[in-house]
Each structure stands twice: as C-alpha cells, then as structure tokens.
Backbone as JSON, one array per atom type, in Angstrom:
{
  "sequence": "XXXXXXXXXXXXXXXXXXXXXXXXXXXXXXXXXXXXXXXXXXXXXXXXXXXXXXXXXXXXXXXXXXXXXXXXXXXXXXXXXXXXXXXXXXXXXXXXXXXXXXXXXXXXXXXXXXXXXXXXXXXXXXXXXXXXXXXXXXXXXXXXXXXXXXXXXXXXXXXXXXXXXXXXXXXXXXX",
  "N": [[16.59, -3.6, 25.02], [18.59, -0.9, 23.96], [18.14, 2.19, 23.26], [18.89, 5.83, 22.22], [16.22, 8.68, 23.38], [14.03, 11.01, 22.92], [13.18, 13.25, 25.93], [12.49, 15.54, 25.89], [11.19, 18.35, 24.59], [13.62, 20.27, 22.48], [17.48, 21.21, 23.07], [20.38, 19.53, 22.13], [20.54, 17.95, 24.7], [18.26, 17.21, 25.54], [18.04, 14.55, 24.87], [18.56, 11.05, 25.64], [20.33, 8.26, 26.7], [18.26, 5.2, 26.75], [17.06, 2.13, 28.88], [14.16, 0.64, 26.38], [11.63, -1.66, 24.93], [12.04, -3.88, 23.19], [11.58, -3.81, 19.58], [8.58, -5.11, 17.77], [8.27, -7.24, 14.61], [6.14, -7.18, 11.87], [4.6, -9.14, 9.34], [5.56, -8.62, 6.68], [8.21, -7.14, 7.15], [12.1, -6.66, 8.49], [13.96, -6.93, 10.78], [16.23, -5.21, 12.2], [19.5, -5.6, 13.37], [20.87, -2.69, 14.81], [24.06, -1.51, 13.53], [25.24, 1.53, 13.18], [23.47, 4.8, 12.61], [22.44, 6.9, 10.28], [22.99, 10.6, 10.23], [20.03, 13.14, 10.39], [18.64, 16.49, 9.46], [16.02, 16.61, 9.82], [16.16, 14.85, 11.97], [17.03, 16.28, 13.55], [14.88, 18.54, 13.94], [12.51, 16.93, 14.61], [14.01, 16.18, 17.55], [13.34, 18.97, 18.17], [10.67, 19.38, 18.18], [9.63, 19.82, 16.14], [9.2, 17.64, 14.08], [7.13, 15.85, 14.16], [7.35, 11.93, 14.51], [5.81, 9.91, 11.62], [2.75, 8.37, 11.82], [2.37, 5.6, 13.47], [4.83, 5.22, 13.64], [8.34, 4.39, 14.87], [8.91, 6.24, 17.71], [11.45, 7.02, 18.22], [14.31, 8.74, 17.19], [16.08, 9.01, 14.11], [16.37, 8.23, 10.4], [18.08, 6.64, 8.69], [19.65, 4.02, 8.88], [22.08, 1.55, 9.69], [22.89, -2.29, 9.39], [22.78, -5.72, 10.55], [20.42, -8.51, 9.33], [18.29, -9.46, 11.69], [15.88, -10.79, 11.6], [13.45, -11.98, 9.89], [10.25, -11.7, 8.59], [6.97, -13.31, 8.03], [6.7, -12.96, 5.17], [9.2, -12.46, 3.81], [10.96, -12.63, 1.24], [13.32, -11.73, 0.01], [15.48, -11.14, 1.79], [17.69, -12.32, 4.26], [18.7, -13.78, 7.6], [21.56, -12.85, 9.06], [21.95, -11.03, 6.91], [24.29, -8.38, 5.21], [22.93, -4.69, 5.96], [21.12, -1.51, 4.42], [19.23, 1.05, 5.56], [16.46, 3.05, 4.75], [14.19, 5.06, 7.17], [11.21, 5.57, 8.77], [11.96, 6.19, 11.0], [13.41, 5.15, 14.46], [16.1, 4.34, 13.65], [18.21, 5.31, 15.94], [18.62, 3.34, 17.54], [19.22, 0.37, 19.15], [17.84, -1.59, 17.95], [15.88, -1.93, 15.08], [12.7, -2.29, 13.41], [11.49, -2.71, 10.38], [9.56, -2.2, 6.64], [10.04, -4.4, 4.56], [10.85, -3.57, 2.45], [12.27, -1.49, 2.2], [14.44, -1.4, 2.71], [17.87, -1.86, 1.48], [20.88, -3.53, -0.32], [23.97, -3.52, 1.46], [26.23, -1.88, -0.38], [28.96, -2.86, -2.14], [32.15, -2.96, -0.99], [31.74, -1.22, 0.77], [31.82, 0.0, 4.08], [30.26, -0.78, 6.82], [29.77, 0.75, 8.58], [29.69, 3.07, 7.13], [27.83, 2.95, 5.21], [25.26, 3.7, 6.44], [25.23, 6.05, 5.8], [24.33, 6.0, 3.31], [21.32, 5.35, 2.45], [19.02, 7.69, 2.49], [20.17, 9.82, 0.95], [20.65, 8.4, -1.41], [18.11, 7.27, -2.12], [16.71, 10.14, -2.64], [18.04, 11.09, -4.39], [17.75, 9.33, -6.76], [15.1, 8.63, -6.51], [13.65, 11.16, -7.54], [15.6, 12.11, -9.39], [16.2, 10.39, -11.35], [14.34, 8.77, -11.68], [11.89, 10.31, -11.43], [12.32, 12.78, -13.2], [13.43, 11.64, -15.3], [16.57, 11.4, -15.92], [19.16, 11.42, -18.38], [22.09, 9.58, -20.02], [24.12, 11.8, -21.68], [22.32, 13.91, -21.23], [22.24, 17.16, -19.68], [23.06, 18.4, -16.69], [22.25, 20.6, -13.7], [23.2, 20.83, -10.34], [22.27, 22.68, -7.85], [24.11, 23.29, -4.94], [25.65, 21.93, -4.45], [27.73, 20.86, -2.53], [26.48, 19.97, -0.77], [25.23, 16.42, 1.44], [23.4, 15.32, -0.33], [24.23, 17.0, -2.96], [26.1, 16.15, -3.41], [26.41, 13.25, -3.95], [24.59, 13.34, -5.95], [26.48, 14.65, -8.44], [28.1, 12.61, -8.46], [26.87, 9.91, -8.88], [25.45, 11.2, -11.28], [27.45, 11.42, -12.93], [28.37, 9.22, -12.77], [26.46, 7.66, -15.07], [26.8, 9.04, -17.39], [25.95, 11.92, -17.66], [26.6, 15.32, -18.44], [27.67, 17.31, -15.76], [26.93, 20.44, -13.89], [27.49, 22.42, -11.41], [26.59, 24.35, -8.33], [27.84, 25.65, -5.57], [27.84, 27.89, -2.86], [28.89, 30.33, -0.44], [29.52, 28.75, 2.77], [27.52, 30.06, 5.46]],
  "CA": [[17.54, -2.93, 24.15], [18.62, 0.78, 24.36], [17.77, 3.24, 22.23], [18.44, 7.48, 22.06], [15.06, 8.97, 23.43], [13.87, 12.69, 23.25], [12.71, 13.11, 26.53], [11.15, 16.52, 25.83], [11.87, 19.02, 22.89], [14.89, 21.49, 22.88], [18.44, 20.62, 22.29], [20.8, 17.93, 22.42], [20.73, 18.03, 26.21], [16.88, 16.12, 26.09], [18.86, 13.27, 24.26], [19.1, 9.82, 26.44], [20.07, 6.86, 26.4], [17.4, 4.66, 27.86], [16.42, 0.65, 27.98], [13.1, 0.4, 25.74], [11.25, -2.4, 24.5], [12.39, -4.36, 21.58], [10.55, -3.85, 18.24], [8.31, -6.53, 17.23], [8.19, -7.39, 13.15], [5.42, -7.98, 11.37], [4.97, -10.46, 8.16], [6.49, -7.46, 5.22], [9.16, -6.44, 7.9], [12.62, -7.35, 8.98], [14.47, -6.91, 12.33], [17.65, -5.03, 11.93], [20.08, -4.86, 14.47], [21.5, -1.47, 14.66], [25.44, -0.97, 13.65], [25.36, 3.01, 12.84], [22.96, 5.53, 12.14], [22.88, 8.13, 9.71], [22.45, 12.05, 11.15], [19.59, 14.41, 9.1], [18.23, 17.28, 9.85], [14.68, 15.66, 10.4], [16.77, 13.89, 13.6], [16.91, 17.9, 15.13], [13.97, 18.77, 13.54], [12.03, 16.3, 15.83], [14.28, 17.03, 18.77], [13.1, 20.62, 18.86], [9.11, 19.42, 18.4], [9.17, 20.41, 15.36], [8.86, 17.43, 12.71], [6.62, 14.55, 14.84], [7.29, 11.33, 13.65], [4.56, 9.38, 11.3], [1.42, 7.75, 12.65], [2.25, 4.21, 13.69], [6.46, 4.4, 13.35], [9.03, 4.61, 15.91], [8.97, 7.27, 18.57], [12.79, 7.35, 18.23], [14.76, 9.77, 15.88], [17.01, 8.53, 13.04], [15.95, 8.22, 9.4], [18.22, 5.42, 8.21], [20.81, 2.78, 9.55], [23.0, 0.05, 8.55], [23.57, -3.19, 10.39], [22.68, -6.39, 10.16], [19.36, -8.92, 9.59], [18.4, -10.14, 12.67], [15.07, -11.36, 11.7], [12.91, -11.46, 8.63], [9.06, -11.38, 8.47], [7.06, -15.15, 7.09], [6.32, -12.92, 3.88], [10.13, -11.89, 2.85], [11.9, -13.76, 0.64], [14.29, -11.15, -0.28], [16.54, -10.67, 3.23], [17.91, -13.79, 5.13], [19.4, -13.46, 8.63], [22.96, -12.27, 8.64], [22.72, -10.07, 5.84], [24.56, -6.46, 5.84], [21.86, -4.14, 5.33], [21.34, -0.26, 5.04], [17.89, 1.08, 5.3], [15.37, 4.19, 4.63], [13.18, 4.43, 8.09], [10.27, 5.93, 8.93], [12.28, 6.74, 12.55], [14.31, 3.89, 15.01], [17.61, 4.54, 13.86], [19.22, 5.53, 17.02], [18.11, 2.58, 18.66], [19.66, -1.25, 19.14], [17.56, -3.07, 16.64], [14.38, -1.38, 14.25], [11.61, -3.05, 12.72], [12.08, -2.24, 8.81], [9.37, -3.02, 5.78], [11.63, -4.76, 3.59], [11.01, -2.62, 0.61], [12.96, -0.2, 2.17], [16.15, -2.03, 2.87], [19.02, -2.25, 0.71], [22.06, -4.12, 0.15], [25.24, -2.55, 1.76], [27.11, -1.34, -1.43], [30.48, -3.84, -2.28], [33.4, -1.88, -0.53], [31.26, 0.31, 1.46], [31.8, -0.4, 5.5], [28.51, -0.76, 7.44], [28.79, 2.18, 9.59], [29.46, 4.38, 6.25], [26.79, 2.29, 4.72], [24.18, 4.11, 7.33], [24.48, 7.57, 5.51], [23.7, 5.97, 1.99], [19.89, 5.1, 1.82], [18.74, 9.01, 2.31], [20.94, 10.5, -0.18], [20.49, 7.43, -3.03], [16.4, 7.05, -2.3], [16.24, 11.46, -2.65], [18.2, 11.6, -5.61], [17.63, 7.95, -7.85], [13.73, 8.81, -7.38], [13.93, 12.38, -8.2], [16.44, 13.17, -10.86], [16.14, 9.25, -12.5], [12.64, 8.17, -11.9], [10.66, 11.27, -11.77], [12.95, 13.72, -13.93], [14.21, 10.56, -16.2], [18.01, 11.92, -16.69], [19.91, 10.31, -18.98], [23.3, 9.9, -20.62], [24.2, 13.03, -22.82], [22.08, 15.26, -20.84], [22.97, 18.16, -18.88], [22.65, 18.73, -15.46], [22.74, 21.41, -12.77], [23.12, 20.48, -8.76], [22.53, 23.84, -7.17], [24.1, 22.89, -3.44], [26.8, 20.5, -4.79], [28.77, 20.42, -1.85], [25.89, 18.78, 0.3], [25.43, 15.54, 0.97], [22.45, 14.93, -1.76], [24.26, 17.19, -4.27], [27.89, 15.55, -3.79], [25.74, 11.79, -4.48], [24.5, 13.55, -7.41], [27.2, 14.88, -9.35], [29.0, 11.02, -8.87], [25.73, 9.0, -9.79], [25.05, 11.54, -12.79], [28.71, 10.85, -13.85], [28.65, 7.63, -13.64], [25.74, 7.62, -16.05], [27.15, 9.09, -18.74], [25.49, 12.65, -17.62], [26.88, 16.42, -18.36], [27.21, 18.14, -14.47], [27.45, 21.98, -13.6], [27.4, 22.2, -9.59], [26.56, 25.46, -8.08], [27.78, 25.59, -4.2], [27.99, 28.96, -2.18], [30.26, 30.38, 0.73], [29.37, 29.24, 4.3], [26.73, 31.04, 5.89]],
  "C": [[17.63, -1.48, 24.58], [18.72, 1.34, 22.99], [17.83, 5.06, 23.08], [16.94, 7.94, 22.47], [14.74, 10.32, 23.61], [12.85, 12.44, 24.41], [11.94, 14.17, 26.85], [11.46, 16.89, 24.75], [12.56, 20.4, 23.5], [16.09, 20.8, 22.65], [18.94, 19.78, 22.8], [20.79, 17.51, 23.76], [19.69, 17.07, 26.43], [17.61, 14.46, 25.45], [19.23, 12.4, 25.17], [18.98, 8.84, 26.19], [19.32, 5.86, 27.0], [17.13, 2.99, 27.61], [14.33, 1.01, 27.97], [12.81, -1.22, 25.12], [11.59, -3.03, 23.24], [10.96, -4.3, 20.42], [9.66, -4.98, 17.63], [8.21, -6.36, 15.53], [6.82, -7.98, 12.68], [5.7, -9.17, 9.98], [5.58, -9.78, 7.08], [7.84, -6.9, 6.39], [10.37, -7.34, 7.89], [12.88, -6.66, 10.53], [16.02, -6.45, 12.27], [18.29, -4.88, 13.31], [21.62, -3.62, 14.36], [23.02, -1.17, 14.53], [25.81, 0.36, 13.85], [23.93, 3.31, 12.21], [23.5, 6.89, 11.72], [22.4, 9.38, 10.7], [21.33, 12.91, 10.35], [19.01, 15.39, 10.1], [17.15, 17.07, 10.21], [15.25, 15.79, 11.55], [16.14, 15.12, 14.44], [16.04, 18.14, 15.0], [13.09, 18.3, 14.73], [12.44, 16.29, 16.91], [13.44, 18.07, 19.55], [11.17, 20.39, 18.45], [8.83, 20.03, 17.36], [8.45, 19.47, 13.92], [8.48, 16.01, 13.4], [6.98, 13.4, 13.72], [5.7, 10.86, 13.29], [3.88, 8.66, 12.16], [2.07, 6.32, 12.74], [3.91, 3.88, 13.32], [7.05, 5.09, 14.66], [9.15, 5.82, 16.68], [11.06, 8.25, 18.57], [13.59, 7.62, 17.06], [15.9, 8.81, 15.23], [16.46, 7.46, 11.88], [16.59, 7.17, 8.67], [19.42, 4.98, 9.02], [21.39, 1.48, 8.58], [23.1, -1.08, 10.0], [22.87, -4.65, 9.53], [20.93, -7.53, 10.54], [19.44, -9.52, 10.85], [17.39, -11.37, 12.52], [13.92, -11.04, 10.68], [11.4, -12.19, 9.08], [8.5, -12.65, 7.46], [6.85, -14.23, 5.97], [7.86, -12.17, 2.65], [11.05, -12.7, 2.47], [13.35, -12.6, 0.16], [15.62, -11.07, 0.46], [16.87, -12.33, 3.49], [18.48, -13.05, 6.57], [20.48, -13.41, 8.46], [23.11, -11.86, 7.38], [23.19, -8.87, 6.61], [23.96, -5.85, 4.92], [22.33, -2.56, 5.3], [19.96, -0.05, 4.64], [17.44, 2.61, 5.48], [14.34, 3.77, 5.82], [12.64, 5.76, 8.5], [10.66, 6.7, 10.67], [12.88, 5.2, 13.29], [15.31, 3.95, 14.76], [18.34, 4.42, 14.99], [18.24, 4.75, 18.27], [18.92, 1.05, 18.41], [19.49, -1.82, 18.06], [15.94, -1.92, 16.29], [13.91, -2.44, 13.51], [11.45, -2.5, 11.3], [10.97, -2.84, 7.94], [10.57, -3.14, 4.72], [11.66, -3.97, 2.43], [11.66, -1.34, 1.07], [14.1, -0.31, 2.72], [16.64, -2.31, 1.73], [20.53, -2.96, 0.93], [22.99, -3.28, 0.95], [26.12, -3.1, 0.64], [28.45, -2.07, -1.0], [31.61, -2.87, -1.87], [33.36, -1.3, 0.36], [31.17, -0.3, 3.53], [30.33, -0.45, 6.15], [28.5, 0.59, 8.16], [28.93, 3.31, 8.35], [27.84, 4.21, 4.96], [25.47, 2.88, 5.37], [23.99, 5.47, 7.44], [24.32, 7.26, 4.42], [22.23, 5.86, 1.87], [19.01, 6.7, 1.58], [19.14, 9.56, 1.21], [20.54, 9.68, -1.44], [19.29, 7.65, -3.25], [15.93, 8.58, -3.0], [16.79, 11.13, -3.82], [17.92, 10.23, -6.93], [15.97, 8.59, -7.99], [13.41, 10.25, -7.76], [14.52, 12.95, -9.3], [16.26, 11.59, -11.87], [14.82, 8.64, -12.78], [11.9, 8.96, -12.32], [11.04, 12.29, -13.19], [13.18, 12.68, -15.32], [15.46, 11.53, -16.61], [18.22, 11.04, -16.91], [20.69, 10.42, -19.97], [22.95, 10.77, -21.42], [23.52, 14.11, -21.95], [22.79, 16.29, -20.39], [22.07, 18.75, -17.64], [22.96, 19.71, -14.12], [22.63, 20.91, -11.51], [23.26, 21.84, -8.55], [22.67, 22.77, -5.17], [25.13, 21.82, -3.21], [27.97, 19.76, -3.63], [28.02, 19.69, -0.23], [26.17, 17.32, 0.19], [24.8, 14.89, -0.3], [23.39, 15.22, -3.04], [25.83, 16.25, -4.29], [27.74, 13.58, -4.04], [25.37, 11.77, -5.61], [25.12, 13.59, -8.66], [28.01, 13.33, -9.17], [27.74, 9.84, -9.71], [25.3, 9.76, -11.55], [26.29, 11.45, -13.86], [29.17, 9.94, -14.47], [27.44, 7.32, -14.87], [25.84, 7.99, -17.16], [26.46, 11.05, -18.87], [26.81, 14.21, -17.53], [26.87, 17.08, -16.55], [28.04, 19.49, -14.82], [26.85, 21.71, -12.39], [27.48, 24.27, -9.32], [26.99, 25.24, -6.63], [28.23, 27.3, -3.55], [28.66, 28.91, -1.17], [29.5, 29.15, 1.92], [28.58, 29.98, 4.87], [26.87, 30.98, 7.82]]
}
C-alpha cells in the first residue's frame, strides 16, 4: 500500500509518497481502507518534530479518516465489511488502509459524503466529550464558544443548537 511518510522534520517538502507495509489488525481492531483524511494541526505539528506520535501507533501523520471496512477483528461485532466508516486515530490517516480499535470508529453521518465524513470524528469526539460529557450542557442553558469560527467552535454552536442550548460565539479578526 502507499502511504504519506515524513521522511525527516521541516516542511511540507519532507512529505512522500512511499509503498509501506500493510497494517495488520488485531482481535478489538478493524481494517479501514482509506477514502480521505482529515488535516489538524497535530499532522504539522509532527511534520516539524514536534508532536511524536504515541508508543505503539502508526508512524504516519493523520488523526482521522473516512472510508470503508475492509476487515474486522474475531472480537467485533459492531463493524461488518463494507461499512462507511469515519474514525478518531491515534496516526495512519494519510495512508491506503489503517488498523483502527473499533471503539473509535463511527458511523458516517446519513447525508454526509465519505470524504467530508473524514473531518467529522475530531471535531464531534473534542466537543460531545467536553461540553456534553464532562461539562454536562443541557437544553435551556447558556453557552459561550470563544473561537466560533473554527472548526471545533462552528460544530459547537450547531450541536448546542440542536440541543435546545442558548449560544454566544466570540470569533476575532485574522491574525
């Protein structure tokens, strides 16, 4: 398969495309094969040697993706082969096919295309366990997004709407 590879650190220039080894899956994993990956700042982050990935996950940058099952793990009953997925990853994105535990795949959202489907899991996972799990908001409140015109805060002010939630959005010029 081919996969994006930083071949040192510095800018987009170390960026290649190279053939690498396919991912193997263990028994909690699936096997996605890669339609689109999302872009974060992490991605450059690790580029420039600055934000290594974790101990024991993919060498290759990009934080989530969308595509489809290729291959599910004997302990997941949740996935089948040919689903359309979008997933939260530990790194592999910008590669062919990633190795995924399944608890961190999600459906691809009814409407939502697969390659736009591969900037939702970042944005939903930051703000659902943050402002609904940890914070508990909930209808009637009132809520501020300082940054509203990112991508987190512009996921925010629509998920806290649809909930039945008060928003005030703060966003600044351009810098």
């Amino acid at each position: 398969m081919k996969a994006v590879v930083i071949t040192t650190t510095g800018g987009p220039e170390v960026l290649q495309l190279q053939e690498v080894e396919n991912p193997n899956i263990v028994n909690d994993e699936v096997l996605i094969h890669v339609e689109a990956a999302g872009v974060n700042r992490a991605d450059t982050l690790q580029r420039k040697g600055m934000h290594p990935p974790p101990k024991g996950a993919s060498p290759y940058p990009g934080l989530e993706c969308s595509g489809i099952v290729e291959q599910v793990g004997r302990h997941v009953t949740r996935w089948k082969i040919g689903d359309q997925v979008c997933a939260l990853l530990s790194g592999g994105g910008y590669a062919e096919k990633v190795a995924v535990p399944a608890g961190q795949v999600l459906p691809v959202p009814h409407g939502i295309s697969l390659k736009d489907a591969a900037s939702f899991p970042e944005v939903a996972c930051t703000v659902w366990s943050t402002v609904f799990m940890m914070s508990r908001l909930s209808a009637g409140e009132t809520f501020l997004i300082q940054g509203g015109s990112s991508g987190i805060g512009t996921f925010a002010i629509q998920i806290a709407k649809y909930f039945g939630v008060r928003v005030f959005v703060i966003a600044g010029p351009a810098t």
